[in-house]
C-alpha positions in Angstrom: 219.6 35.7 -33.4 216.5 33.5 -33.1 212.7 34.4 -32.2 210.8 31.6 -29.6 207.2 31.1 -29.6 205.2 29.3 -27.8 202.8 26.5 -29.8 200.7 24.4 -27.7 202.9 22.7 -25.8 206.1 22.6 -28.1 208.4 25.9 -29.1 208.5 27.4 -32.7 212.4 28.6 -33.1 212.8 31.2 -35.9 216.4 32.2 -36.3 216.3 35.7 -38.5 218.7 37.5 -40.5 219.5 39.9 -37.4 223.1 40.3 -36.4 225.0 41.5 -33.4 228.4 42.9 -32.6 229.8 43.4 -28.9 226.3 42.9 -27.4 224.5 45.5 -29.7 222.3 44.7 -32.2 223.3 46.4 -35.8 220.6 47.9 -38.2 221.2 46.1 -41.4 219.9 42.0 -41.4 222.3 39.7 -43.4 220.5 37.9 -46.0 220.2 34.3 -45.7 221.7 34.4 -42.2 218.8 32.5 -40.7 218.6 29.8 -43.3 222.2 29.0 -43.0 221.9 28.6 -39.1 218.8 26.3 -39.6 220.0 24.1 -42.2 223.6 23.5 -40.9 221.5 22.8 -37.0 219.6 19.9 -39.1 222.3 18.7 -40.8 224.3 18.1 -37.7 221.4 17.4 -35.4 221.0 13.7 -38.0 224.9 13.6 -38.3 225.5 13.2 -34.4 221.8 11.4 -33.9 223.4 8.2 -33.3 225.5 10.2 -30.0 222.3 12.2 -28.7 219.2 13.0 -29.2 218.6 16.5 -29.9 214.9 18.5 -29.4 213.7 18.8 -33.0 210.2 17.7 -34.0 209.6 18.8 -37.3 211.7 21.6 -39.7 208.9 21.4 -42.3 206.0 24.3 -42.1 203.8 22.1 -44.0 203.3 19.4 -40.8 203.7 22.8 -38.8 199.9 23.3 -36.6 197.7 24.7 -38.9 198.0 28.2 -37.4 201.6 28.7 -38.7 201.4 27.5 -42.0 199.7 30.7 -43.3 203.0 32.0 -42.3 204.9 29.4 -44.9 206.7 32.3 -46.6 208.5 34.0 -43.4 209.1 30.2 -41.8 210.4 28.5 -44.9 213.8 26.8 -44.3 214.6 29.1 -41.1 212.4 28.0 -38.4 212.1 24.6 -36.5 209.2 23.2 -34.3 210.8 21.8 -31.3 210.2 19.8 -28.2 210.3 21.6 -24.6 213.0 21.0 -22.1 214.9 22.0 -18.7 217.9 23.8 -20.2 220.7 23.1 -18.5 221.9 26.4 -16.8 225.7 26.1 -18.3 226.8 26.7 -21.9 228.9 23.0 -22.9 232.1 25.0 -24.5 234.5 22.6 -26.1 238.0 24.0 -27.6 240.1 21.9 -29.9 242.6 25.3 -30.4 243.6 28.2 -28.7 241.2 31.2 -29.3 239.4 33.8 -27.8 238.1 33.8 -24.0 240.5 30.7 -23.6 243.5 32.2 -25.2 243.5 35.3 -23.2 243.2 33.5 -19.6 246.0 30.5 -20.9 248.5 34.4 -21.5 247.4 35.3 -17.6 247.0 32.2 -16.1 249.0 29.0 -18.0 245.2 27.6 -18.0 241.6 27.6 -19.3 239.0 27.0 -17.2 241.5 25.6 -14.4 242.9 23.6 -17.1 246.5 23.2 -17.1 248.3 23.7 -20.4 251.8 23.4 -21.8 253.6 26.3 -21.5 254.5 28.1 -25.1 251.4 27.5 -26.9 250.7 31.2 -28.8 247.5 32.0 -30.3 245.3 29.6 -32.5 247.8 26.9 -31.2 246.4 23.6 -31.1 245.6 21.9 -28.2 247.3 18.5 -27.0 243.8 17.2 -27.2 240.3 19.0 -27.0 239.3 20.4 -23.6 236.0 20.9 -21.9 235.5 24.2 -20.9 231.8 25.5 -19.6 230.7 28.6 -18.7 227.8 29.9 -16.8 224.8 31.2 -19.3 223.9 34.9 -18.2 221.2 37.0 -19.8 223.1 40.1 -20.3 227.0 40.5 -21.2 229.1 37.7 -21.5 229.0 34.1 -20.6 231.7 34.0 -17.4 234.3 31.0 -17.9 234.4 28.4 -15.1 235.8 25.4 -14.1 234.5 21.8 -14.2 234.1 21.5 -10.4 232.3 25.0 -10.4 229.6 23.8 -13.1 229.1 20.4 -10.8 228.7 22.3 -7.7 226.1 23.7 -9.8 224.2 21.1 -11.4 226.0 17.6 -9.9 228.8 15.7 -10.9 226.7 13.0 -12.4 225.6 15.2 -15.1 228.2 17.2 -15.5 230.2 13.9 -16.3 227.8 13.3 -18.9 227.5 16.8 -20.5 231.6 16.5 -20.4 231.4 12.8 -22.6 228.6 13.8 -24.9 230.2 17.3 -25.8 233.5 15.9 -26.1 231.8 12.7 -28.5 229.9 15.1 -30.7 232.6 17.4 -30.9 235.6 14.7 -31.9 233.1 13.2 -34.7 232.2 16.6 -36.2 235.9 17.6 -36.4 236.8 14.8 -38.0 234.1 15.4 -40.4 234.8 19.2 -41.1 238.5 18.1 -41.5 237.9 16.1 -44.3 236.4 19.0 -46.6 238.8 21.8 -45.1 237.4 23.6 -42.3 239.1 23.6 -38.6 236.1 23.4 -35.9 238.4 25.8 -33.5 235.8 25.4 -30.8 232.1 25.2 -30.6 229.7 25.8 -27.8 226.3 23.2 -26.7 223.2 23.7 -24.7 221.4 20.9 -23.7 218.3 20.1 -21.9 216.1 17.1 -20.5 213.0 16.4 -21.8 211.0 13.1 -20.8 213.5 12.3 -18.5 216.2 11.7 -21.3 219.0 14.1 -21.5 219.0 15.8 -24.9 220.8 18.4 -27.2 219.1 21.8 -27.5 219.2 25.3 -29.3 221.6 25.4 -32.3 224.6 23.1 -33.2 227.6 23.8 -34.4 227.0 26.9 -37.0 229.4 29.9 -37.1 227.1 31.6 -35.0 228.3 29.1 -32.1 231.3 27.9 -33.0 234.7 29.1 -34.7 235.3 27.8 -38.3 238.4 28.0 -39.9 239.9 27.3 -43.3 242.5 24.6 -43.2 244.3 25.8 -46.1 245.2 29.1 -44.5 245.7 28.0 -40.9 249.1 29.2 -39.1 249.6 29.3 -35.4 250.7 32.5 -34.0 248.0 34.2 -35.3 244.4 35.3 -35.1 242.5 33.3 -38.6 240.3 34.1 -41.0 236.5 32.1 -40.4 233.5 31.5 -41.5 230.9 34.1 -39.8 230.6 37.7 -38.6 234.3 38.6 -38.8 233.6 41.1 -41.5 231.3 42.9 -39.2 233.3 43.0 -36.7 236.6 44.1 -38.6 234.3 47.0 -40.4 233.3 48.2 -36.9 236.8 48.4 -35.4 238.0 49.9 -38.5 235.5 53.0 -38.2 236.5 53.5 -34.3 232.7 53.0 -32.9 232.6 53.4 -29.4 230.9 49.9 -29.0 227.8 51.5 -27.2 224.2 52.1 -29.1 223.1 52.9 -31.3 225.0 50.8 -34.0 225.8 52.3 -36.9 224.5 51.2 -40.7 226.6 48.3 -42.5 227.5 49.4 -46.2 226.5 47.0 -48.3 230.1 45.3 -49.5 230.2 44.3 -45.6 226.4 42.9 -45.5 227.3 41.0 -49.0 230.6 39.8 -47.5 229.3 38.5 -44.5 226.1 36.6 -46.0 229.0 34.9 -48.7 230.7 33.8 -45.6 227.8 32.1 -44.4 226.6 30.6 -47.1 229.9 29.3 -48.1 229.9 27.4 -44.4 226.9 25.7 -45.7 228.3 24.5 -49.1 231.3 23.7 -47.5 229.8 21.2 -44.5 226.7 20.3 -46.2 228.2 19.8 -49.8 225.3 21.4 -51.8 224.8 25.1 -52.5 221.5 26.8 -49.9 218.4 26.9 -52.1 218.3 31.0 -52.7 214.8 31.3 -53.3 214.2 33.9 -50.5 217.6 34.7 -49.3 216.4 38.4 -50.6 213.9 38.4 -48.1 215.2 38.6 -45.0 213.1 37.7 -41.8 213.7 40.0 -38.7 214.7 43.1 -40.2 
């Protein structure tokens, strides 16, 4: 979950150690959360530069306006000064396997997204090839799945055949770069804007909060997997029966420890260095 201010005539994104399960914020922050998110964004954001350019001006407080910087302490390593942009009004989903949202409609329908798809794929299957998939971007509930033609009756087909090649380029060369140290990039989600008339990549990119990781070494069709993110949140939730509705009930802390290890193990994995722990016991947001 991420904080927006306005600065001047940029945006200041904070992304805190606040977590949500089915569309209700939970009580208990999970430290280092907001770090990870940041950190794996930058990483990404200089790994696909050469395929788009994203909206990031400056990830270090110190050349932050000098208003922030008194905040160095609460900003350090989890907040990014950005440029402004027109968001695009569609999320940019992109599934290499069959999961979630996509594997529910392929058991009603045979397709995702109007997307016809072999017939006896089972859950977590992997696709013949990765599909595009958007979905319209709501402020309350769920994102809704539609179709290609849906999202360029929408915005145009001219830039929705762009969104399609730049989501499916960034999401090919990160794949093949999570491959090599393990982890399956299931599918990922991307926002993107236009700012200075050039179209640009916005928001986060490609952390567990917006895309499914799995391990490699324990992947098996058929099944739902183990990842890299809030799953032990979620599991601990379904596990006491809560009725999903507010208010959300306090996280022991084996679960809030689980789930920060999760994280933080994303970031060694994919960025191949350990996340400096100087203030992952202070957790912004909570």
């Amino acid at each position: 979950m991420r904080d927006v201010y306005e600065v001047e005539d940029k945006l200041l994104i904070v992304a805190t150690d606040r977590i949500s399960a089915f569309d209700v914020v939970l009580p208990n922050p999970i430290p280092g959360k907001g770090e990870v998110l940041t950190q794996i964004s930058l990483f990404w954001f200089d790994y696909i530069s050469d395929i788009v350019e994203n909206h990031l001006i400056s990830a270090e407080v110190d050349s932050f306006p000098t208003a922030l910087r008194e905040y160095k302490e609460q900003l350090q390593s989890r907040s990014m000064l950005v440029r402004r942009a027109n968001v695009v009004p569609i999320e940019c989903v992109v599934r290499g396997y069959l999961a979630g949202s996509g594997w529910k409609e392929y058991r009603q329908t045979g397709e995702v997204c109007g997307i016809k798809l072999p017939a006896g794929l089972v859950e977590s299957s992997r696709l013949p090839e990765p599909i595009f998939t958007p979905a319209t971007k709501v402020d309350t509930g769920h994102d809704q799945n539609i179709s290609e033609n849906e999202m360029a009756n929408i915005i145009g087909r001219e830039l929705t055949d762009k969104l399609k090649d730049l989501s499916l380029r960034v999401y090919a060369k990160a794949s093949r770069y999570a491959a090599e140290r393990g982890i399956i990039i299931c599918d990922t989600k991307f926002e993107f804007g236009i700012a200075d008339g050039k179209l640009i990549i916005v928001d986060e990119v490609l952390t567990p909060d917006s895309s499914r990781f799995w391990p490699a070494e324990s992947y098996q069709a058929g099944r739902p997997q183990p990842s890299y993110d809030k799953q032990y949140v979620r599991d601990y939730l379904e596990s006491i029966q809560w009725n999903k509705q507010p208010p959300a009930p306090e996280l022991p802390p084996e679960v809030i420890e689980a789930t920060s290890a999760k994280y933080l193990e994303a970031y060694r994995i994919l960025v191949g260095r350990e996340l400096e722990e100087k203030s992952l016991g202070e957790s912004a947001g909570d």
